[in-house]
SELO-996534 format. One record per residue (C-alpha): residue in three letters; x, y, z. Coordinates in steps of 0.05 Angstrom, whole numbers, padded with zeros to 5 digits, always signed. Layout:
BEGIN
ALAXYZ;...
***
This chain:
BEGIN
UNK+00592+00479-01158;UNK+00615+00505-01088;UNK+00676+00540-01112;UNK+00634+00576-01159;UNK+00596+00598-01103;UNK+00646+00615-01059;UNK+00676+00663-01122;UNK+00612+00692-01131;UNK+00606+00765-01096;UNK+00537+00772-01111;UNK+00517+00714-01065;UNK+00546+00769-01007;UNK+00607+00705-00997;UNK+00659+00752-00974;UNK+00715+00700-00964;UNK+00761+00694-01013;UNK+00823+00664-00994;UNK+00808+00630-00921;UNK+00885+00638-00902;UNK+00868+00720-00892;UNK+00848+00719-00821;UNK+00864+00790-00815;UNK+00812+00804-00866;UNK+00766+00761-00827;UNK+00780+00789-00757;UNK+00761+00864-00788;UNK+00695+00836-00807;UNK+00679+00807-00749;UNK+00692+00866-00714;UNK+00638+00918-00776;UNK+00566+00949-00745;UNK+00527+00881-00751;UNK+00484+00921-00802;UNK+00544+00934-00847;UNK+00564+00851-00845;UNK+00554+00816-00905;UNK+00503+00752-00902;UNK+00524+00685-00884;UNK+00527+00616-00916;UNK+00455+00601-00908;UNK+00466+00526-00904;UNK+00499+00549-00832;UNK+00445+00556-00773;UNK+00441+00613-00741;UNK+00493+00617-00688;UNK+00495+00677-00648;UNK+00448+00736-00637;UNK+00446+00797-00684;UNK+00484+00839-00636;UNK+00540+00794-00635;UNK+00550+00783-00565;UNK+00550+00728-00525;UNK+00502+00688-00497;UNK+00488+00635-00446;UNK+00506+00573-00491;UNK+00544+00609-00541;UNK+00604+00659-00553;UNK+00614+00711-00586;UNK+00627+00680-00657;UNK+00565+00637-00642;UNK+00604+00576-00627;UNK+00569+00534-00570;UNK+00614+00546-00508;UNK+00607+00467-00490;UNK+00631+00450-00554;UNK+00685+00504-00541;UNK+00719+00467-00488;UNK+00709+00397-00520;UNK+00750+00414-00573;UNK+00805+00455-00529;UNK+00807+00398-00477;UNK+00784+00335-00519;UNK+00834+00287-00484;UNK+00799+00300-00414;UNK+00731+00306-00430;UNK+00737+00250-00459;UNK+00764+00215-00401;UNK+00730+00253-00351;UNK+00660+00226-00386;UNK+00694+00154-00384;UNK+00703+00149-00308;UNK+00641+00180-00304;UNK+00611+00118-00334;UNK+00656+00068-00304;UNK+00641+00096-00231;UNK+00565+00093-00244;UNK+00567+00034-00259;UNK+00609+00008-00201;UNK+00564+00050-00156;UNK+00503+00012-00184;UNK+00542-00057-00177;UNK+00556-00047-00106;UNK+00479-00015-00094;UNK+00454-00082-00131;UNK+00507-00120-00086;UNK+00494-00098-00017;UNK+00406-00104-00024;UNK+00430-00187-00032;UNK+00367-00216-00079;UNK+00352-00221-00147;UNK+00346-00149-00182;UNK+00298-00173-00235;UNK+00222-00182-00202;UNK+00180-00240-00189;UNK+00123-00240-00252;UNK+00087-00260-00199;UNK+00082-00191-00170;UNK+00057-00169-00249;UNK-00010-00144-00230;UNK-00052-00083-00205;UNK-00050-00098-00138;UNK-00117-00060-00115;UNK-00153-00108-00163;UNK-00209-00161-00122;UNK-00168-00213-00159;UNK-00101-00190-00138;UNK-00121-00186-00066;UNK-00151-00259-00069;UNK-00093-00278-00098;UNK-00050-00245-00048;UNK-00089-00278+00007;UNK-00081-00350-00024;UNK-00006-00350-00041;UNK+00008-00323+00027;UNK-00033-00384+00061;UNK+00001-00424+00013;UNK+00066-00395+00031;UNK+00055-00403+00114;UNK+00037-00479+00104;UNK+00088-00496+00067;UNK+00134-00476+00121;UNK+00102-00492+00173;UNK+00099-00574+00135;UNK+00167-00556+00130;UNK+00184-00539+00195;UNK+00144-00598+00227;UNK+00167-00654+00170;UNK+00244-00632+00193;UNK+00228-00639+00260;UNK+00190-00703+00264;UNK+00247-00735+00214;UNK+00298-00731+00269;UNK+00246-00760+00321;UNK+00229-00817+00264;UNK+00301-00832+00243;UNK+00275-00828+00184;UNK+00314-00876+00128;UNK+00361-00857+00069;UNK+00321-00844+00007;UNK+00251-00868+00031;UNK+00218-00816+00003;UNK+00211-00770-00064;UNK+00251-00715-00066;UNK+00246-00715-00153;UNK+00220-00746-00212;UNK+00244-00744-00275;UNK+00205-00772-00349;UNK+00226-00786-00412;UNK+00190-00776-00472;UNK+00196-00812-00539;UNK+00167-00786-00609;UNK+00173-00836-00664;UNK+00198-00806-00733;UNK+00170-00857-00769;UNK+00102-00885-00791;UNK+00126-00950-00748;UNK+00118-00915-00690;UNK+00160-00936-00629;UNK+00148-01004-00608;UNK+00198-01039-00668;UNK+00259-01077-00662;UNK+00298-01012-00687;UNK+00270-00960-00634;UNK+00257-01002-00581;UNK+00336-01004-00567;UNK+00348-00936-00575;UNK+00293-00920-00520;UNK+00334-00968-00467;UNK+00398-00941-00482;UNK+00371-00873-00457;UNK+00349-00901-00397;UNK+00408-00945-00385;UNK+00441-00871-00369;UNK+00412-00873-00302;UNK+00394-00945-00293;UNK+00463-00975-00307;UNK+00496-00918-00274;UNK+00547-00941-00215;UNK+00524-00890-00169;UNK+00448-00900-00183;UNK+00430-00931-00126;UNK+00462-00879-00080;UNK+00410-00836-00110;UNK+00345-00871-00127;UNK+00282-00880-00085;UNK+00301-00939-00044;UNK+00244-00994-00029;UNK+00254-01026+00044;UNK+00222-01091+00082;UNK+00224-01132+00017;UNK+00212-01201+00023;UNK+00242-01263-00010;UNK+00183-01297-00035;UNK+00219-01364-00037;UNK+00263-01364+00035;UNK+00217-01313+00067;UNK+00290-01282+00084;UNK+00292-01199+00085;UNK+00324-01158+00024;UNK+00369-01107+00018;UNK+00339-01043+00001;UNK+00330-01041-00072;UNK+00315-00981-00126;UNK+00243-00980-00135;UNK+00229-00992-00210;UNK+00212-00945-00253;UNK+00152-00931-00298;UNK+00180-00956-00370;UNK+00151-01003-00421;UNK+00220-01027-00428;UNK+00213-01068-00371;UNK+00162-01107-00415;UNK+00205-01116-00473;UNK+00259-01131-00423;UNK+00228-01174-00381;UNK+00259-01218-00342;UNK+00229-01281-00360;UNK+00166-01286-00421;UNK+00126-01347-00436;UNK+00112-01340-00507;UNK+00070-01405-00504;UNK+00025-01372-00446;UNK+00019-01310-00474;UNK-00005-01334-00549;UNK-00061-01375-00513;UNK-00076-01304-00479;UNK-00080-01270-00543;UNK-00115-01325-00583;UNK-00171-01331-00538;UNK-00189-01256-00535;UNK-00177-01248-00617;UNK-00216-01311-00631;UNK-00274-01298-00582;UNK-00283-01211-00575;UNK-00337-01216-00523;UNK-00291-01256-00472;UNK-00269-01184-00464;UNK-00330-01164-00432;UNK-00330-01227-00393;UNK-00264-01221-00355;UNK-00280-01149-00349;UNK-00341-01159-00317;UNK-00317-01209-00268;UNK-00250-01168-00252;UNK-00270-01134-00188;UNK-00288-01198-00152;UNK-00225-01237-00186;UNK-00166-01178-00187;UNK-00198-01133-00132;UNK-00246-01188-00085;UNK-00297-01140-00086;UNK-00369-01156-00102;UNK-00354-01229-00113;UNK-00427-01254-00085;UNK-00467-01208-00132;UNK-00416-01213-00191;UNK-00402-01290-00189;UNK-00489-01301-00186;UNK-00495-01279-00257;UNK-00452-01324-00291;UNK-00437-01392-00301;UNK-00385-01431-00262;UNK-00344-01451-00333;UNK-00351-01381-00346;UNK-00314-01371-00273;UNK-00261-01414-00283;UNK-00244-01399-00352;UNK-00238-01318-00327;UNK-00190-01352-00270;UNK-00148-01389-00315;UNK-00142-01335-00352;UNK-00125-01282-00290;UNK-00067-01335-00266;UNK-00032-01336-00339;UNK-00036-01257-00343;UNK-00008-01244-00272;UNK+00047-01302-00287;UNK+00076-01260-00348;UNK+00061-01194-00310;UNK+00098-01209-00252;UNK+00158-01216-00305;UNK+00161-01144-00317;UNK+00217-01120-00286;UNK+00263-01100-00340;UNK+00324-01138-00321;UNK+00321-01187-00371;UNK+00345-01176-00458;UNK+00301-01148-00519;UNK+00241-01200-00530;UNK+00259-01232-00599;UNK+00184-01228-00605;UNK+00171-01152-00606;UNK+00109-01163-00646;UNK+00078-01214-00598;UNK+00097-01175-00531;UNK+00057-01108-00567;UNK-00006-01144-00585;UNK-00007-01170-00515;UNK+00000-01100-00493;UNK-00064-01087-00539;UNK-00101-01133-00507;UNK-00084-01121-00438;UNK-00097-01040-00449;UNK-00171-01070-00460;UNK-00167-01099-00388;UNK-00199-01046-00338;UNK-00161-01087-00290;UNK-00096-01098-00324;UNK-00086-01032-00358;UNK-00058-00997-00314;UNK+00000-01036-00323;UNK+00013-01013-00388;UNK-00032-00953-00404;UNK+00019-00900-00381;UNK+00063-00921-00442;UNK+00014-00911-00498;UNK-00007-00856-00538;UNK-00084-00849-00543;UNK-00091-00882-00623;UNK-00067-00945-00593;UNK-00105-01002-00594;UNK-00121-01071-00626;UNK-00121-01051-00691;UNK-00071-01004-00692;UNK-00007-01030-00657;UNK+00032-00965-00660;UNK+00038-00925-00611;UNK+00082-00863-00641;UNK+00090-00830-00568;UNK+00106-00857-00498;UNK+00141-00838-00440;UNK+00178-00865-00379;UNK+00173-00842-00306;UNK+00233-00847-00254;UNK+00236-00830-00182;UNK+00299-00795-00146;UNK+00311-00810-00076;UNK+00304-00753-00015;UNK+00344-00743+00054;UNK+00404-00776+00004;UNK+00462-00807+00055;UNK+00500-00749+00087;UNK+00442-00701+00082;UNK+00399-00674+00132;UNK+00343-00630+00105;UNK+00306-00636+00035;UNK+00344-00574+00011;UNK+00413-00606+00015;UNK+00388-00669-00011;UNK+00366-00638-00071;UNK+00421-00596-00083;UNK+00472-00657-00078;UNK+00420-00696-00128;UNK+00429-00642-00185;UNK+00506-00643-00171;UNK+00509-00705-00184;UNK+00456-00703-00250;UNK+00490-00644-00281;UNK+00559-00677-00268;UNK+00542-00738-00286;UNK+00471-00747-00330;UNK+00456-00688-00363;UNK+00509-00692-00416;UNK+00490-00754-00443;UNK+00416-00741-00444;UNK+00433-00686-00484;UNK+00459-00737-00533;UNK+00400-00770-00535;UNK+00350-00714-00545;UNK+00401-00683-00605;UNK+00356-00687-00669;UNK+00409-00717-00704;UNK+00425-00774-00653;UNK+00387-00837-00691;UNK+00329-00833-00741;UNK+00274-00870-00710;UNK+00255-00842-00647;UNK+00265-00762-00619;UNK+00274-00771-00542;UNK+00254-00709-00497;UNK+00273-00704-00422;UNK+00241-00661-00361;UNK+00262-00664-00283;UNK+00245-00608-00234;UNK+00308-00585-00200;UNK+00343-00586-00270;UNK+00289-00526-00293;UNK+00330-00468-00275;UNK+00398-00491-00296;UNK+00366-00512-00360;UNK+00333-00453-00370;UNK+00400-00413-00354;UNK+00436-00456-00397;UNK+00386-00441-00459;UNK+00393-00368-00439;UNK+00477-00378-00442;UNK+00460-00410-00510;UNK+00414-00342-00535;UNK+00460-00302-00505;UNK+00516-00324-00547;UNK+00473-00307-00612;UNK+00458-00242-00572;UNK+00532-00226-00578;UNK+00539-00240-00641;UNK+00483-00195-00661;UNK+00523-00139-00615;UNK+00591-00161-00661;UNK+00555-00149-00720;UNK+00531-00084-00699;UNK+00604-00074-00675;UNK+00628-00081-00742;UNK+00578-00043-00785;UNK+00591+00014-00744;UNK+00679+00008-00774;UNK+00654-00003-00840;UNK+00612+00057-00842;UNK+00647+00103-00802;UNK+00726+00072-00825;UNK+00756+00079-00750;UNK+00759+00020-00702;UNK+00766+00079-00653;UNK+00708+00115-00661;UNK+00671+00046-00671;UNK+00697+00018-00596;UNK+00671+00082-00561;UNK+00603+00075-00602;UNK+00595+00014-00571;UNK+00609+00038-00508;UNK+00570+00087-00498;UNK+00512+00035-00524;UNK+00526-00007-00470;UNK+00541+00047-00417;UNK+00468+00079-00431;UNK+00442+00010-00397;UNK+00480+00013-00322;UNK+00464+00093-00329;UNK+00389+00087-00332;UNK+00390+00022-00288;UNK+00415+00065-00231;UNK+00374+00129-00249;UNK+00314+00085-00252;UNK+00321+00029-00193;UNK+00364+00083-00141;UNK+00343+00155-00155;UNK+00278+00158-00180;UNK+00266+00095-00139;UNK+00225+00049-00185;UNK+00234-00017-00156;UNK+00194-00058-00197;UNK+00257-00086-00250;UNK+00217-00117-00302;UNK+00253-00174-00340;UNK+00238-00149-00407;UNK+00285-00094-00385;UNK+00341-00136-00405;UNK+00320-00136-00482;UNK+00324-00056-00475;UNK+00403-00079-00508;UNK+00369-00093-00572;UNK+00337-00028-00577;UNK+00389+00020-00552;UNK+00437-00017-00599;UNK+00402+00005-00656;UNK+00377+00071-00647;UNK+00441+00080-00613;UNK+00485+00064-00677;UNK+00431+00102-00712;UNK+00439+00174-00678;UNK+00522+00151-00689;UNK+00506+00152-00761;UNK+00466+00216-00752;UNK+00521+00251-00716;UNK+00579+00228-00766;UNK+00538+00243-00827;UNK+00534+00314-00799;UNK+00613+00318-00786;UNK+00619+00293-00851;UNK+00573+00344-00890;UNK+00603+00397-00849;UNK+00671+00388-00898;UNK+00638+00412-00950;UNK+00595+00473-00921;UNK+00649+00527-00942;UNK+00697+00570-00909;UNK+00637+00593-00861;UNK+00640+00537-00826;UNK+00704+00497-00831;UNK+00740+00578-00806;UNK+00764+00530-00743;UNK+00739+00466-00709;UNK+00703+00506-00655;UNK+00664+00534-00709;UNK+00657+00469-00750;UNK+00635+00422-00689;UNK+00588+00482-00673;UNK+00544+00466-00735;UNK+00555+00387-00729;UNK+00535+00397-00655;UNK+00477+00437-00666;UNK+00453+00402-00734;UNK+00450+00328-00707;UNK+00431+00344-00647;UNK+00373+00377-00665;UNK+00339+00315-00707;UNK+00366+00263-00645;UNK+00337+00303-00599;UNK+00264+00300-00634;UNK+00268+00223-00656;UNK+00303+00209-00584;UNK+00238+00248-00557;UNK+00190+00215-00603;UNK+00210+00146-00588;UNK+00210+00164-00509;UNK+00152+00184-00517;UNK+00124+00127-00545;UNK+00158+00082-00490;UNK+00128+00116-00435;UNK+00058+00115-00468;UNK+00063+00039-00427;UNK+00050+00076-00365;UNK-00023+00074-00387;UNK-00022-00004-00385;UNK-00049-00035-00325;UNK+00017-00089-00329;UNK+00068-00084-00279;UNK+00123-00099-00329;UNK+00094-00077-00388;UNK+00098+00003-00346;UNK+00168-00017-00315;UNK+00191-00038-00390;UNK+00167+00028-00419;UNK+00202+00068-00366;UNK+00260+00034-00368;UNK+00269+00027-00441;UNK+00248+00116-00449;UNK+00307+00132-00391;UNK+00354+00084-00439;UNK+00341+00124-00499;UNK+00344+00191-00462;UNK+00413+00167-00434;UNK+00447+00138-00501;UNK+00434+00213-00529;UNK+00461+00242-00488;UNK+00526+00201-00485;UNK+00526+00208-00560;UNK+00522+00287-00547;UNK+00575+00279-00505;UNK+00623+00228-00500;UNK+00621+00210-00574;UNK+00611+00281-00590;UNK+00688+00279-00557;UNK+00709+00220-00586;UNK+00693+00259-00659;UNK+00741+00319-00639;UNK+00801+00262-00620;UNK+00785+00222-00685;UNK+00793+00295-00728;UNK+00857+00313-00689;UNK+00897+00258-00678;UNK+00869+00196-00725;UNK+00824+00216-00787;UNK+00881+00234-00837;UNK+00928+00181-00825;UNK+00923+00110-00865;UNK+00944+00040-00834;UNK+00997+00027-00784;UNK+01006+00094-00773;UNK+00934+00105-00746;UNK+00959+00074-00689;UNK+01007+00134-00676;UNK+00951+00167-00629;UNK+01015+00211-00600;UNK+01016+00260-00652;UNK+00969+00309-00684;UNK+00942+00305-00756;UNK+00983+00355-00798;UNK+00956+00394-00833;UNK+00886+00382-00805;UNK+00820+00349-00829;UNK+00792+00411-00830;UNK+00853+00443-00865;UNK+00847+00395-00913;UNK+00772+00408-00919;UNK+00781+00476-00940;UNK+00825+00463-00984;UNK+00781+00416-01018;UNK+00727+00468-01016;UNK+00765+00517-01048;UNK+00797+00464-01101;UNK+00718+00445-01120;UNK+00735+00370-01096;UNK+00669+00336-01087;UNK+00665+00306-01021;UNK+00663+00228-01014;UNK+00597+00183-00995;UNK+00594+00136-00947;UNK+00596+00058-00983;UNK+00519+00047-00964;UNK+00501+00125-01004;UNK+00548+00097-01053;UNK+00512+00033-01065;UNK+00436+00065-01066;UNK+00464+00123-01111;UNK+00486+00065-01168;UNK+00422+00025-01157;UNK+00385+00096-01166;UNK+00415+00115-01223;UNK+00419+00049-01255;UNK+00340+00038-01252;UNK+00334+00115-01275;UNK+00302+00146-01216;UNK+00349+00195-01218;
***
């Protein structure tokens, strides 16, 4: 036991009652050759001539650690604004250079490599024609009076999964594929921002339309058609099913009846029944064709309008009209198409706009405001059983990619709170727990600005970012070291619990000792990426090794501080009256160490020792 050892003169423990500091100040004060020997669980702390040196006094307490514990209050403080001002100071630096801190992956390459330079060379040709297209397009707009939403400024598609063996074309799915696109087509403002079509025609008065929305790629405009002959299109289908090589027939006359090319050569080698049957046939397709316009309701006969679609995919000259919507296993025999996918075009120089730029920018206003929310519906996994819609438009990319970063970022800080909270069950103060964090966080903006401003590395990888992750857990890890330390330290004897100078002496110099190798080690490691011939991978590697170096020495520091507040002022006082930061701890932690030294109390275990200790003993390993 320790007070068995402490009683014990032959073990040189000269110490008997630790409340004789007169006794203690005459020893101190013997030929170092006539002291008696030392705890020898206490590192060495001062030279054998019992002077002072450089780091420490003479008592071998560490002088730092000397005027952390006289003047915890502002260290502490002092190491806080420190913090809080670096960071400000890299704010502002981030502020005033106006772009994006994190860099291009476009510039992730050794750029003395042939393919670099080629590569180089292309995107900057690339780069000067597309402004000077853009210059010149701008320019020749205003000479053109160029009309509202003539041209392209964005497309967006839809894309349908069936979760079934049905696939999509069935009276169940079908519907749920229109709704989604009656979003945008039913929309009151739709028109303001579709592609418009101009100089249309009235077939029948020969009068001039409107401008109307061009119509978009969708094989719901063939379920919806406007009108459908069922009686035309069975005759269609019967006389293709019943007769397979009339296939090759109208397929082979096609380009001189759909096209009018090659009629002399083509119409030569076949018979003139043969001719007019393929033209009968050509004017009963284009009559239910023309019909496809999606303005009409749901076909009763779904099964009827599909095979038609079968046949009509077999059509070199008619497939294009439906080809789009089918997934390659489609055909005659099998009638299920299990993916397809619908195309619509957004409108550019939008009314009140004058340069593409604008135009786009008031096009995703209005999508995000407007769209987006009930797509989102749609694509949920949980929205209907039969069909898993998917959605994709170009100027949405970056707020949907910011938005899925919001979404990981939330799980990110939950991650952080979990952390947050391991770190007050283990070490039983929400105090000591906050400035943990703290300093976690604070070791980011710290080697941001000693990385980015004064060594000058201006290549900020993105994978920097995930350098959180890490610090956060060898952070709370060297926090564990360093408490474990204070903690062993109450049961180390009379040697070193004399005062708190003394006590924080051996803490300091015991955990900081194994942080500083695996801090090393692991920096080390990091910066063994300079070696790789990736931009990022080296920035990464930096970054992450001036992280590591940063969080230890905060945890040297300003949690070292933190400790010496916690012992004086929070450790020995239980519920509400923890709060009662105003007044010291009477008697002392370390008081009350020594006593429990002296009294042979054996010191408590953290719950996690606690836990492993049981499991150890209960499966006799120990």
């Amino acid at each position: 036991m320790a007070s068995s050892s402490l009683k014990d003169k032959d073990e040189g423990n000269y110490v008997d009652d630790v409340e004789n500091f007169d006794e203690e100040e005459e020893e101190e004060n013997l030929d170092p050759v006539e002291q008696k020997p030392r705890n020898r669980s206490f590192i060495a702390r001062a030279s054998t001539t019992g002077k002072s040196t450089f780091f420490s006094d003479q008592h071998g307490n560490l002088k730092f650690v000397n005027v952390i514990v006289r003047h915890p209050i502002c260290i502490f403080f002092t190491f806080f604004a420190i913090c809080i001002f670096c960071t400000l100071v890299l704010s502002r630096l981030v502020r005033r250079e106006g772009q994006n801190p994190i860099t291009e992956d476009t510039n992730a390459y050794d750029i003395y490599d042939a393919r670099s330079i080629a590569y180089d060379s292309l995107r900057i040709a690339k780069e000067d024609v597309e402004d000077f297209y853009e210059t010149n397009s701008r320019r020749l707009r205003k000479l053109e009076g160029q009309q509202v939403q003539e041209d392209v400024g964005d497309r967006m598609i839809w894309i349908y999964k069936a979760k079934t063996e049905d696939g999509l074309f069935t009276n169940e799915a079908i519907p749920i594929m229109r709704a989604a696109e009656a979003t945008i087509l039913e929309h009151e403002d739709y028109e303001k921002y579709c592609v418009l079509e101009y100089d249309l025609v009235d077939e029948t008065t020969g009068e001039t339309l409107p401008p109307q929305c061009e119509k978009p790629l969708s094989v719901m405009n063939i379920y919806y058609a406007s009108e459908w002959n069922s009686t035309v299109a069975a005759e269609v289908i019967s006389e293709f099913k019943t007769n397979p090589s009339s296939v090759d027939l109208y397929n082979r006359l096609a380009p001189c009846l759909d096209f009018s090319l090659f009629c002399d050569e083509i119409l030569g080698t076949v018979s003139a029944n043969a001719t007019a049957w393929a033209e009968d046939m050509k004017v009963k397709i284009d009559s239910i064709i023309e019909n496809w316009d999606g303005k009409g309701d749901l076909n009763p006969n779904v099964e009827q309008v599909t095979e038609f679609i079968a046949y009509m995919n077999l059509l070199f000259s008619k497939s294009f009209n439906v080809v789009f919507y089918l997934d390659s296993e489609f055909s005659v025999d099998n009638q299920k198409s299990m993916f397809s996918r619908s195309f619509f075009s957004w409108g550019q120089l939008l009314e009140g706009t004058d340069d593409e730029d604008e135009s786009e920018e008031q096009l995703k206003e209005f999508v995000l405001d407007n769209l987006v929310e009930e797509w989102d519906k749609f694509t949920a996994s949980n929205n209907n059983p039969v069909v898993q819609s998917y959605y994709f438009m170009g100027s949405l990319i970056f707020d949907i990619i910011l938005r899925i970063l919001s979404n990981d970022g939330l799980k990110a800080v939950g991650s952080l709170l979990a952390v947050f909270f391991y770190l007050r069950f283990m070490l039983g103060s929400w105090f000591l727990a906050a400035v943990g964090m703290f300093e976690i966080f604070m070791s980011l903006p710290l080697a941001w600005l000693y990385f980015s401003y004064i060594f000058q590395i201006k290549y900020f990888s993105s994978l920097n970012t995930l350098c959180i992750f890490i610090v956060t857990a060898i952070g709370a890890d060297d926090i564990f070291v360093f408490m474990d330390s204070y903690k062993q330290s109450a049961g180390m004897g009379p040697e070193v619990l004399k005062d708190l100078e003394t006590r924080m002496s051996w803490v300091y110099r015991r955990s900081g000792s194994a942080m500083l190798l695996t801090s090393a080690t692991t920096c080390l490691a990091f910066l063994t990426t300079l070696f790789s011939p990736i931009a990022g991978t080296r920035s990464f590697g930096v970054f992450a090794a001036f992280v590591i170096l940063l969080d230890y020495v905060l945890v040297m520091t300003l949690f070292c501080t933190s400790v010496v507040i916690y012992h004086d002022r929070f450790e020995t006082k239980k519920w509400c009256c923890n709060c009662s930061f105003w007044s010291k701890c009477d008697p002392t932690p370390t008081e009350k160490a020594i006593e429990d030294y002296q009294n042979g109390v054996e010191l408590k275990t953290d719950p996690i020792s606690r836990f492993f200790k049981v499991i150890a003993y209960g499966s006799g390993l120990v």
